[in-house]
N, C-alpha and C positions, 0 to 999 in steps of 0.2 A: 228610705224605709223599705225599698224593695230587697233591698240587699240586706238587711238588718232584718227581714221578719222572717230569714231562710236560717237565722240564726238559733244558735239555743244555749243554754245552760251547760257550762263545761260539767261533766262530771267529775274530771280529777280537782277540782276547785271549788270546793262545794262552801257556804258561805252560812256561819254560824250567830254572827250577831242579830239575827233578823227574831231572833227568839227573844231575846229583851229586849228589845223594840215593839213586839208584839204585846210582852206583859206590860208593859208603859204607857202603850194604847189601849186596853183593856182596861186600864184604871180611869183615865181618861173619860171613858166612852162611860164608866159606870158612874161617874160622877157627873157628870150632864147630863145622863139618864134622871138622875133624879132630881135636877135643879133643872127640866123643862118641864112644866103642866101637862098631863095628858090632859085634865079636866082645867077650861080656866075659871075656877070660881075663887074668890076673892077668902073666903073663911078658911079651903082649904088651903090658899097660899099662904094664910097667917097663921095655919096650923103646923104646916111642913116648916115652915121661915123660925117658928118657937123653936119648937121640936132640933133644929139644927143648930141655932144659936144655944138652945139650953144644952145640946150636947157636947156643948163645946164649953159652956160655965160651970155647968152642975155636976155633982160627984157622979162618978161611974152607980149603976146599978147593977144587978142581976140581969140577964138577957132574957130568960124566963119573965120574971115580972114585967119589965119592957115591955115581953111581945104580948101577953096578957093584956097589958093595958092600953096596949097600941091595938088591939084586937075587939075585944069586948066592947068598949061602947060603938067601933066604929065596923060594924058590921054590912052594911051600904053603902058604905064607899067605897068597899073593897070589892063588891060585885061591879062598880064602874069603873075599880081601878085593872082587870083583868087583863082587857087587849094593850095596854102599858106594858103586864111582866110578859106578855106573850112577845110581844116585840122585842123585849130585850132579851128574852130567852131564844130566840130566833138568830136575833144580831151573835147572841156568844155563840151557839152554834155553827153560823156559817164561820166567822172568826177561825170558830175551829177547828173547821174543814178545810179551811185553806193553809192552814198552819199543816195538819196532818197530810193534805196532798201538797202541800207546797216544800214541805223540808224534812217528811218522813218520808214519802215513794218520791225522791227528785225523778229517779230513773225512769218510774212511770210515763211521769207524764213530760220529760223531757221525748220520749219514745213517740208519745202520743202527737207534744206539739209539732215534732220534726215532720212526722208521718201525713197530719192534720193539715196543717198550716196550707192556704193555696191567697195567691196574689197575682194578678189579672193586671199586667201593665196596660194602659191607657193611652199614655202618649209622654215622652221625653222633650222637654224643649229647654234650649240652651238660651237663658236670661242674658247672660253677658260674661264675656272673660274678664279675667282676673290677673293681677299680674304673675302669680303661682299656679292660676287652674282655671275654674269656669262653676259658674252655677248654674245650678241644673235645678229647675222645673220637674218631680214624676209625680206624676197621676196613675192614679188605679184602683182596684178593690181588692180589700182584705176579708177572704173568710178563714174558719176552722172546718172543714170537710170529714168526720167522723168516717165515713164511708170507706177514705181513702187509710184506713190504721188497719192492720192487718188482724191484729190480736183481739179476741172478744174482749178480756179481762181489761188492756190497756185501754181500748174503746171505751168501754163502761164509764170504767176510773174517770178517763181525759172529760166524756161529756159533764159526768157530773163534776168535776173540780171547777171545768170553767164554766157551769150552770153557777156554783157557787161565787167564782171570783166576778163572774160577767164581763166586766172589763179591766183594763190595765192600759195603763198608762206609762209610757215612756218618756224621763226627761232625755234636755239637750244629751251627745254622744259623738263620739269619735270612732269610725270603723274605719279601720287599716284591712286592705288586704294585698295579702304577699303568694310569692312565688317560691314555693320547697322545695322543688328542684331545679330554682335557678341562686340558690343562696340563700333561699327567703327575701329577697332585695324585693324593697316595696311597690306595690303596681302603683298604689295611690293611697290617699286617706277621702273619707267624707265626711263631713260635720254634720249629722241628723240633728233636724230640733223636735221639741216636743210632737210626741206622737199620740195618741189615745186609740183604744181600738178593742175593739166587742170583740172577746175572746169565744163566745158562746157556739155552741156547733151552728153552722147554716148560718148566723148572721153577719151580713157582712157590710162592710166598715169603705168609706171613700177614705181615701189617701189622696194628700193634697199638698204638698211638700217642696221646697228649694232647697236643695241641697248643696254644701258648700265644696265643692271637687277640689284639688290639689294634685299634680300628676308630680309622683316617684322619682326613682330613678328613672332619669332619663336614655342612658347605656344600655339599662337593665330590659327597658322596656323596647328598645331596637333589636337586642339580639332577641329576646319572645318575640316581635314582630318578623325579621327576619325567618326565626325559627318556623315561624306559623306561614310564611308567605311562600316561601320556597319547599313548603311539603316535609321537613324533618320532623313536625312536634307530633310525636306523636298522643300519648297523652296526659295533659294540660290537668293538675292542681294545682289548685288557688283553694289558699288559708284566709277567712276571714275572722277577725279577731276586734271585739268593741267591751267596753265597761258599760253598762246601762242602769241608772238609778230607776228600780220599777216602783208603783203602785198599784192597787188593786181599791179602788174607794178609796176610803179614811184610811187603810193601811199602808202602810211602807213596806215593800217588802225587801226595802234592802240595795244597795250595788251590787249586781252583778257580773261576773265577768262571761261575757260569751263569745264563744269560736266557732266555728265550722267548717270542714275541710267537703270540697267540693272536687269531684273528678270528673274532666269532661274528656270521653275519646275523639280520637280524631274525628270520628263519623259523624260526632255532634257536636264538635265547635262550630261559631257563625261563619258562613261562607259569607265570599266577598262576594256584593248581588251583582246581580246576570245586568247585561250590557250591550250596545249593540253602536255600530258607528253605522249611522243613518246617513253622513255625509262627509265627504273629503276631497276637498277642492284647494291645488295650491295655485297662486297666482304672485306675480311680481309685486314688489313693494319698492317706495324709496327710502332710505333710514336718513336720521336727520344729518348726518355728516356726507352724502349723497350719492353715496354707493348701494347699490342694488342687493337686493335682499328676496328672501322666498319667503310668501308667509301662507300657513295651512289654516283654513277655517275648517272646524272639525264638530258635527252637531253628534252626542251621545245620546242614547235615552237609555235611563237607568232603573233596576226594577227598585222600586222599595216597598218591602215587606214588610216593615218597622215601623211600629209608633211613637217615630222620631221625628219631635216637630222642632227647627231649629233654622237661622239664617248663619248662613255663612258669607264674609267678607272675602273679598277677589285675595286668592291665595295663589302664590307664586309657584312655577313646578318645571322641572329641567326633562328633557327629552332625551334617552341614552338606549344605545343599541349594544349589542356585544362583540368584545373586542374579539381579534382571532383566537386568541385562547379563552379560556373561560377562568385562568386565576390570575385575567391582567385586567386593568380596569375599566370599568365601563365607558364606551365614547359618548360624550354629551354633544346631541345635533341638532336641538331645537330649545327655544324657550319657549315656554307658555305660563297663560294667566288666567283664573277663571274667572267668570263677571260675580257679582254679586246674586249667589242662590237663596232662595229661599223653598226647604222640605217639610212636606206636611204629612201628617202619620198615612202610613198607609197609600200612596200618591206617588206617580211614576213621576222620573226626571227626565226632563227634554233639555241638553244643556249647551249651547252652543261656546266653543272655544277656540281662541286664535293663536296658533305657533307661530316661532318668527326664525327661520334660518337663515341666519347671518352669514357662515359660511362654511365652504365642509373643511372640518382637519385633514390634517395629514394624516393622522393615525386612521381616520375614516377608507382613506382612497387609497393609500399606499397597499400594495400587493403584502399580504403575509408572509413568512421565513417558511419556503418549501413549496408555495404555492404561487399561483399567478392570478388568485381573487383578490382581492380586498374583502373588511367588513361591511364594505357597503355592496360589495358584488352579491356575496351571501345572503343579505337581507332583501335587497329588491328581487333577486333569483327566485328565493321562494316566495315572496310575493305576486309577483308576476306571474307563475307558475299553480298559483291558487293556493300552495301552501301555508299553514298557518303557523307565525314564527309570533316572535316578545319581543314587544319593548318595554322599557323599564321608565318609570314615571316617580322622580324623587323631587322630593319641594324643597323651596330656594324663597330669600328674600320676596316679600310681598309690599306690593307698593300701598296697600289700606294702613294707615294709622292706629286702624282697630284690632291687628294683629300681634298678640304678646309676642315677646321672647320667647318664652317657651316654647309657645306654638311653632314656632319658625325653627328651634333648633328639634324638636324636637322630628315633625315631618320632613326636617333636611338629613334630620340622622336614618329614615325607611328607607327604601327601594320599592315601591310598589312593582312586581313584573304585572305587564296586561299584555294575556292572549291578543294578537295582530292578525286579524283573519285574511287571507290571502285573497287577489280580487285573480280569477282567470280571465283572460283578456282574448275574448272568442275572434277568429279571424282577424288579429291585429294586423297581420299583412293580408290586406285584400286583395290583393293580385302580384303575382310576380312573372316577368318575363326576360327574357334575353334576346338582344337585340345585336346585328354586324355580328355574329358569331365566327370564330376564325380558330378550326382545330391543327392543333403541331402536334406529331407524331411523336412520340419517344427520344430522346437525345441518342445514339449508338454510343459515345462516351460517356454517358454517367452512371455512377454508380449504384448498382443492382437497388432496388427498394427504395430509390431516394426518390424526389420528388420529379427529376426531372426524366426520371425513367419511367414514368406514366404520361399518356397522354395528356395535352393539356391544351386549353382552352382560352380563350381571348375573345372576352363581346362587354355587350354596356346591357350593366342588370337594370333595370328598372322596376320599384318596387312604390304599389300604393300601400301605405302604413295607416291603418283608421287611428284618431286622434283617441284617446280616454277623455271622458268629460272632465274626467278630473284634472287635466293638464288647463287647466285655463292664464295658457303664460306662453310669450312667442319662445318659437323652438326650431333649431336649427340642427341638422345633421351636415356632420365632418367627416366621419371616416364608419366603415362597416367594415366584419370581417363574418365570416360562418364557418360552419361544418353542415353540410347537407347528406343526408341520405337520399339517394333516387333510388326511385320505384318504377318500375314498368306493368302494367298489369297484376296487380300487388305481390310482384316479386322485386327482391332488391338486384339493383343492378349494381352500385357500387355508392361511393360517397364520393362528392364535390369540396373540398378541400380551399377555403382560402384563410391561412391561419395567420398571413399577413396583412395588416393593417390597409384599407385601398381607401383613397380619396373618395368622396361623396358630396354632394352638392344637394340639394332640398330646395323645395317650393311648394308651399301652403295651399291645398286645395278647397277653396268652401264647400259646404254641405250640397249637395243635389236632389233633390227627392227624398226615398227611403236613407239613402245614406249619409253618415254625420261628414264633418271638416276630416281629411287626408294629409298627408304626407306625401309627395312624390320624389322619394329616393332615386337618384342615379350614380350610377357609382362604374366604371369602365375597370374592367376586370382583365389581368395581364398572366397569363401561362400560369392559369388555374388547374392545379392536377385535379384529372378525373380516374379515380383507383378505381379499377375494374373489377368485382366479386366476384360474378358468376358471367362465366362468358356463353353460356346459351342464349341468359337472359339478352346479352351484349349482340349475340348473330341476331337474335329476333328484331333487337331494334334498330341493328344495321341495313337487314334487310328488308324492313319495312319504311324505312326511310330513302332507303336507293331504290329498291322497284314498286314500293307501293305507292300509290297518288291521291292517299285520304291523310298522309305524317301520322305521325305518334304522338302520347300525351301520354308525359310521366309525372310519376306522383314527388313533391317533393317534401322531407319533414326537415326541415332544419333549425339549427341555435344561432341566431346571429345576435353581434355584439357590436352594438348601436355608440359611437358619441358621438354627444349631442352637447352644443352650445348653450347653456343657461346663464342666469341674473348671475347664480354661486359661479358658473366658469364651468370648464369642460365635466362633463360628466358623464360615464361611462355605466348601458347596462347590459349586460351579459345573458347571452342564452337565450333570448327572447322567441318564442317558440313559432316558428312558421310553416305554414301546411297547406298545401292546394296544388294545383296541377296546372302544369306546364306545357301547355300545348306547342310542338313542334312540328312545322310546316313539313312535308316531304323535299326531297333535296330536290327533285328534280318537279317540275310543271309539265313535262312532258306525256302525254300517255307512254307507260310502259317501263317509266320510273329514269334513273340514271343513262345507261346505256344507250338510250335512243336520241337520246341528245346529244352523247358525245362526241361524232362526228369527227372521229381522228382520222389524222394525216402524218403517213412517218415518209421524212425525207433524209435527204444527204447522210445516206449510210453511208458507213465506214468501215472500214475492217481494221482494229487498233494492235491487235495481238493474234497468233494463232499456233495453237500444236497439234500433235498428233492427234488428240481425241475430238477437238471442235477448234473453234476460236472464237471472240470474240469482238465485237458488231458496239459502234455508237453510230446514236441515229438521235435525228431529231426531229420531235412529234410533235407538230399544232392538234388543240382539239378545240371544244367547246364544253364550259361550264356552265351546265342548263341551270345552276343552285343559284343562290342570293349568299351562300358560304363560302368562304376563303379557307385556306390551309396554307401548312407551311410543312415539307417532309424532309427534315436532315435525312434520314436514312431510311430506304425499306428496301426489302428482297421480295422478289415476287414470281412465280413460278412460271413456265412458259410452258401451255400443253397443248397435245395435237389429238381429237379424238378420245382426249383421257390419259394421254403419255405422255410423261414428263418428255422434255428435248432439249428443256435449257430454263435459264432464270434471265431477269433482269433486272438492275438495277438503279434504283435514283435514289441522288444528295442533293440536299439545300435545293430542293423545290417549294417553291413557292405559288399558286395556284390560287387565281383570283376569278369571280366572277365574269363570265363572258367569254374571250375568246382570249385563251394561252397560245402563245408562237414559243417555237423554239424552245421547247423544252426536250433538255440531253438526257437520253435513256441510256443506259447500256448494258446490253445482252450479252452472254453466254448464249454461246449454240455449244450443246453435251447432249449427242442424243442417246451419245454411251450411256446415260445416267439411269438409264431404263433396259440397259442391258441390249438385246437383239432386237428387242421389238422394239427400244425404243431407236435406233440404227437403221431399221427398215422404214419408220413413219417417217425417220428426219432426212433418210433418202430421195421417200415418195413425197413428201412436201418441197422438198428443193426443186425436186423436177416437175412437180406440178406448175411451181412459180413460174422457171423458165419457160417452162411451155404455155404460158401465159391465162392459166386457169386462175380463176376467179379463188385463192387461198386464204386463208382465215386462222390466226390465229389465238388461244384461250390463256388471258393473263388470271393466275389465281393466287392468291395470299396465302398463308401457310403458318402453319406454328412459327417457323424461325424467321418469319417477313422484318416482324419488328424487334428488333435488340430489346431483349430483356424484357416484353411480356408476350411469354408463349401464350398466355389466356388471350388476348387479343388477336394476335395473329391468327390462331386456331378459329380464334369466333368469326374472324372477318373470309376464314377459310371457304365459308357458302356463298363468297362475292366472289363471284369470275367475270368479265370480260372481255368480249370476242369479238376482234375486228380485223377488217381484210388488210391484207399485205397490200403493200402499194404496187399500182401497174410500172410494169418493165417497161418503162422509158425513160429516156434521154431528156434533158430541158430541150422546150420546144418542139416534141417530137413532131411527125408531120407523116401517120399512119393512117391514109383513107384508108386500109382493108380492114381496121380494125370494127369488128360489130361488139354486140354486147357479150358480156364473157362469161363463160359456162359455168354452172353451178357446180361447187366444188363436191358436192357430193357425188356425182359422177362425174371421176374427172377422166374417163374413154369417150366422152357423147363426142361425137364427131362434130358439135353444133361448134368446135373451138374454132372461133378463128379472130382470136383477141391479140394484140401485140404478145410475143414472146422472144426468146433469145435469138432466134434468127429472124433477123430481117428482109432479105432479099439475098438473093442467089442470081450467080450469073455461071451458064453453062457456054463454055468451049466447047464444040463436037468435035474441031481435027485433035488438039491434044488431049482429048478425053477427062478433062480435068472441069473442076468449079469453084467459084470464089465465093465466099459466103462477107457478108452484113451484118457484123454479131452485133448487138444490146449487152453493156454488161452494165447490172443493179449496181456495183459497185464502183465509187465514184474517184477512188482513191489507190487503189490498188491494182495490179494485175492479176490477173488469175491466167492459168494455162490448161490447156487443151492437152492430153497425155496421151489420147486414145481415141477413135471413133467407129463406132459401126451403125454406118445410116444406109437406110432406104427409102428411095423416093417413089412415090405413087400420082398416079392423075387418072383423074376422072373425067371420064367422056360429058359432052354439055348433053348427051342423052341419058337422061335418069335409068334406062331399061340396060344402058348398057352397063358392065362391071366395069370396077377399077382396075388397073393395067399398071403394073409396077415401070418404073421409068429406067430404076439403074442403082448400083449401092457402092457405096463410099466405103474401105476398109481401111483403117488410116493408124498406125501404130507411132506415129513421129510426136512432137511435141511445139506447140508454138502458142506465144503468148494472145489472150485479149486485154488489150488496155480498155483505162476505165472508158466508159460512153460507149461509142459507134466506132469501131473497126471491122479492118477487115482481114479476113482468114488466109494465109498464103493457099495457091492453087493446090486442090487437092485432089488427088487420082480417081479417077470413076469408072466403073465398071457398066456399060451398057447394056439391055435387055435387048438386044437387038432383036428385029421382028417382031418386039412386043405391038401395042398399040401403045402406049407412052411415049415409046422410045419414037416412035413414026409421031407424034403428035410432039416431040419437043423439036423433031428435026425441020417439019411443016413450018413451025414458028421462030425458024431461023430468023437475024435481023426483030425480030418482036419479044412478044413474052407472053408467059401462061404461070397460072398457078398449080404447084405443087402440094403434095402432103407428104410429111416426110416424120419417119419414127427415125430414133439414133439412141445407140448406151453411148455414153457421153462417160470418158476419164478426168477430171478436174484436181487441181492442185491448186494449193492457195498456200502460200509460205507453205509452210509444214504443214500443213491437213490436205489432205488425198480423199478423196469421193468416188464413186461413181455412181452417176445420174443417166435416167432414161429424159428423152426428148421428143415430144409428139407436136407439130406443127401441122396447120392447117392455113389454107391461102398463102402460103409464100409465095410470094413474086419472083418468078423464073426467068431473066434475059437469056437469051438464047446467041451464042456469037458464034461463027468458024472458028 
């Protein structure tokens, strides 16, 4: 009736036989007018009863005479017969008020009832399906609302016409309504039954009705739902169109035909009501063939706005995500079913519901054409991520008895889509760390920008993973992979790169305290590139790890791509967002950071090549690794300075460097001290003869843009790490030097305080052939080197501090004679005597004995092909004295 009282009177169909119908009940109504008593007295029903039977025997008269004689004697009866013609004069009046507004102004008052007309639904309830449709239960109130007619004239008219008619009556009817601009193809029909209903302004009428539903095309009505679901409709007419036999009291007034076209915009058709998923919890299941299954218990609460009271029987419903394109068909990944509901007008829904995933497709997990996601990658990514993505909800088979055909074909022909609100998963990795860290250097052979021309890393990540409540089903991790961003001080340092798949292993941690059940991922990570961005940020955190003694803590955001072992089988989820900070111990425990621990020792040098400008030296260095870190360095170049001036490089392959204490590891040096032009030729002078002369020397290794093959950024940044350590003392294996004391600081390398092993060992002076044999030390364990030239002088000092030194005698020596590697000695060489000095009287005194000397010398040296020339300053040499 609701839909039927929004109706009116076609104007193009206006309807003409209701006029002789009218005159037919007008004859009617006059004749029972006059065959009911107003008065009941028995004389005058034998009067009226004559009077009609004789009218009907006896010859016509005059009407005149008639009324005379019907008049005259009966003059008192006529004053009681009064309120009788006034009623009947009343009844043909209104008669004819409804005649004149009912089918002379149709337009009036169809204007007025369109305008007028209001109906207050109450509440909808569905009695029972049908095997065509469903009947429907509406309740409500019907008035005629005057107020609401715009026109004074049509207002007037409308109240008084339906002041006259009062009420009207509707028999049984059939209202179709259709769709004009989908074909007109039918929504449905209803079969209204008899209606009655006070048409009068303000009063208003309960409606109380079952109506008999029937649903349409059923095609017709998937593509309108589609249309409506996915946002295209925009706006929605609907034709309704019914025959209505009316009455109005004792009148007929006719079949009717009525229609009505209705336009709803988009902004006012019914929205689907608001929703909210209270809960979602998936957990293992066994299916009855005995393979493992996932099933989602999922509680909704629904709003309802509607005075829609109705139960509905458990209805069947498919669960579908989208596929990688969006014109290929939807992937179906769960089934679901819902219990038996029951909706009361007006009353929120709490509705709990169970999925059952059986298992995932192929079309689900397989990687898309072009990409390396899946549809399920996309769908848990923005989920995961808090985004809010669709899933689509289309009904299937129902296991209740109660459910038509219809109904089943009809909800399997929709697609309901429903917003999927995305859950953010705060701190899902609650800690992450790296443990046995072991950095490799750059490959020197690989190709510029590839992966193994970055640094790269090697340790066991270890990761605690907080559970979601919602996982309540056992869960195993397989394999992880990421892409990290590092942070230093929230500046970026570079990205952490593992895009290959690495084993992992998992172990279940219960709840603690404040925190829920974990995950303890481990996972052993194998020459992991670490791409270097900004290499400032890169020196800071080099140097604050070599010489600072508090380590660094970087920040880290990364995606990692988790599979994990489930009921369904491997299951992969991507990009899982993790964030927190990585505290990094200092490399060294030492105060003072790196350097103070390292404790190196360079022995068995060698001299392997040599030219004109230098040559070059392997040697092999024990140190000490104060770190809990390993390395491994195919290749690096590394600079050699003295004071700040280049003089040479050196370098190392396929080192390996383990915690604690490294032996024998092979360096090899370039000595270039041409590389610095004159100055750098005069330091790599004055440092060689510093050596020999057995001064305490030192020299500064530093890294360099070109140290490491293929990243200058690196090098460059490791450029602020120098280390600086002493040359090894000039001796011999086993040497057996009492005169040696502690040896002089190389910053002043004139203090007389030297008297540490150096190139000369011992001297023996001849006084009759005036000549001396000298006791070389040569550092060099493998090769000869030669003597090309000499100009020495020897000094001695009185045991009297007050007295001066007293030169002894000088050696001018222009021949050329070898020193082999180790302890030899010098063929006799010519001396020149200070005779009269006091030296010379104090080496002659200790004839037979011995005394120490001090002796300066330029020294000519040759080495294969490189030619030098060194100064030599000796202090405590041991002087034999012979004939």
């Amino acid at each position: 009736m609701a839909d039927y009282s929004t109706l009116s009177q076609s104007p193009s169909r206006p309807r003409s036989t209701a006029s002789a119908r009218s005159s037919r009940s007008r004859d009617v109504v006059s004749t029972e007018s006059e065959r009911t008593p107003l008065l009941p007295r028995s004389d005058l029903n034998d009067d009226i009863g004559d009077e009609w039977e004789g009218g009907a025997q006896a010859r016509p008269r005059s009407r005149a005479s008639s009324l005379y004689q019907a008049i005259q004697p009966k003059v008192g009866i006529l004053v009681k017969r009064w309120p009788s013609f006034m009623a009947l004069l009343c009844l043909v009046a209104f008669t004819v008020g409804i005649m004149i507004l009912g089918f002379f102004v149709p337009e009036i008052m169809q204007e007025y009832a369109v305008q007028a007309k209001k109906f207050e639904l109450s509440s909808i309830s569905l009695h029972e399906f049908t095997a065509n449709g469903a009947k429907v239960r509406v309740q409500g109130e019907f008035w005629m609302d005057p107020s609401e007619v715009k026109r004074k004239s049509v207002r007037d008219l409308g109240v008084f016409g339906t002041w006259i008619a009062g009420s009207v009556k509707s028999s049984g009817s059939i209202v179709k309504v259709m769709l004009p601009d989908y074909g007109d193809i039918i929504l449905g029909t209803a079969a209204i039954p008899d209606v009655k209903i006070d048409i009068r302004a303000n009063k208003k009428t309960e409606i109380d009705i079952v109506a008999d539903l029937k649903a349409g095309d059923i095609s017709g009505i998937r593509k309108i739902a589609d249309d409506y679901l996915s946002g295209r409709a925009g706006v929605l007419k609907v034709h309704g169109e019914a025959s209505v036999t009316l009455r109005s009291g004792i009148l007929s007034l006719g079949t009717q035909t009525l229609s009505q076209n209705l336009v709803f915009p988009s902004n006012n058709m019914p929205k689907i009501p608001g929703f909210n998923i209270t809960k979602l919890m998936f957990h293992e299941m066994q299916l009855p063939n005995g393979k493992r299954a996932m099933e989602a218990d999922v509680n909704v609460w629904v709003q309802n706005e509607y005075p829609i009271d109705l139960s509905i029987p458990p209805l069947g419903f498919g669960i579908l995500v989208d596929n990688c394109f969006l014109d290929q068909p939807r992937i179906l990944v769960a089934e679901a079913e819902t219990p038996y509901i029951t909706i009361n007008p007006h009353v929120d829904l709490n509705v709990n519901i169970s999925g059952t995933i059986r298992h995932l497709p192929a079309e689900l997990t397989d990687a898309c054409p072009g990409s390396s996601k899946s549809p399920l990658d996309a769908f848990l990514g923005d989920y995961i991520k808090g985004r809010d993505t669709t899933i689509y909800v289309r009904g299937s088979k129902s296991s209740s008895p109660s459910i038509p055909r219809w109904v089943e074909d009809l909800i399997s022909s929709i697609t309901f889509p429903i917003p999927f609100k995305g859950h953010t998963f705060d701190k899902l990795i609650r800690n992450f760390s790296l443990t046995n860290v072991h950095f490799t250097l750059p490959d020197p052979f690989a190709e510029p920008d590839s992966p193994e021309s970055n640094p790269q890393i090697s340790a066991l990540i270890k990761a605690y993973i907080n559970l979601p409540g919602e996982m309540n089903f056992p869960i195993g991790v397989n394999r992880i992979k990421a892409n990290a961003q590092v942070y230093y001080k929230r500046r970026k340092l570079g990205h952490l790169s593992l895009e290959k798949w690495q084993a992992a292993n998992s172990t279940r941690i219960p709840p603690a305290r404040e925190e829920g059940p974990a995950l303890l991922v481990e996972s052993a990570i194998k020459n992991a590139p670490l791409w270097i961005e900004d290499r400032e940020v890169f020196a800071d955190v080099v140097q604050e790890m070599i010489f600072g003694d508090k380590g660094v803590k970087l920040g880290i955001q990364a995606a990692v791509d988790v599979e994990m072992d489930t009921a369904l089988g491997a299951m992969i989820i991507r990009e899982i967002p993790a964030e927190g900070d990585v505290p990094i111990q200092p490399i060294s425990e030492h105060n003072g950071g790196l350097t103070s621990g390292l404790s190196p020792d360079v022995g068995n040098l060698e001299i392997v090549e040599t030219n004109e400008n230098g040559l070059v030296l392997k040697a092999e260095v024990n140190f000490t690794n104060p770190t809990n870190y390993s390395a491994s360095i195919p290749f690096a170049r590394i600079s050699i300075e003295k004071n700040g001036t280049t003089i040479g490089n050196a370098k190392v392959e396929n080192a390996t460097i383990v915690p604690g204490q490294n032996e024998r590891q092979v360096v090899t040096a370039s000595w270039q001290p041409n590389l610095s032009g004159n100055k750098g030729i005069t330091v790599g002078r004055d440092l060689i003869s510093q050596y020999i002369s057995g001064y305490n020397t030192t020299l500064t290794f530093r890294t360099t843009r070109d140290s490491i093959p293929h990243q200058p950024l690196l090098g460059q940044a490791l450029s602020k790490l120098s280390i600086t350590i002493q040359a090894p003392p000039l001796t011999i294996s086993n040497p057996n030097i009492p005169d040696d004391d502690d040896p002089q600081n190389p910053d002043n390398p004139h203090s007389p305080e030297n008297d540490g092993p150096h190139f000369i060992k011992s001297a023996t002076m001849h006084l009759l052939s005036s000549t001396a044999v000298f006791v070389l030390l040569s550092p060099i364990k493998t090769t000869t080197l030669y003597i090309t030239s000499i100009n020495a002088t020897a000094f001695y000092q009185p045991d009297d501090p007050e007295l001066k030194e007293s030169k002894v005698g000088e050696i001018l020596y222009r021949g050329s004679f070898a020193v082999s590697p180790g302890e030899s000695e010098s063929p006799r060489l010519p001396v020149n005597w200070d005779l009269g000095s006091v030296g010379y009287e104090a080496v002659r005194k200790a004839l037979g004995g011995s005394l120490k000397l001090r002796a300066e010398a330029d020294v000519g040296i040759r080495i294969e092909h490189y030619e030098l020339d060194v100064w030599f300053k000796g202090k405590g040499i041991g002087a034999h004295v012979r004939l």
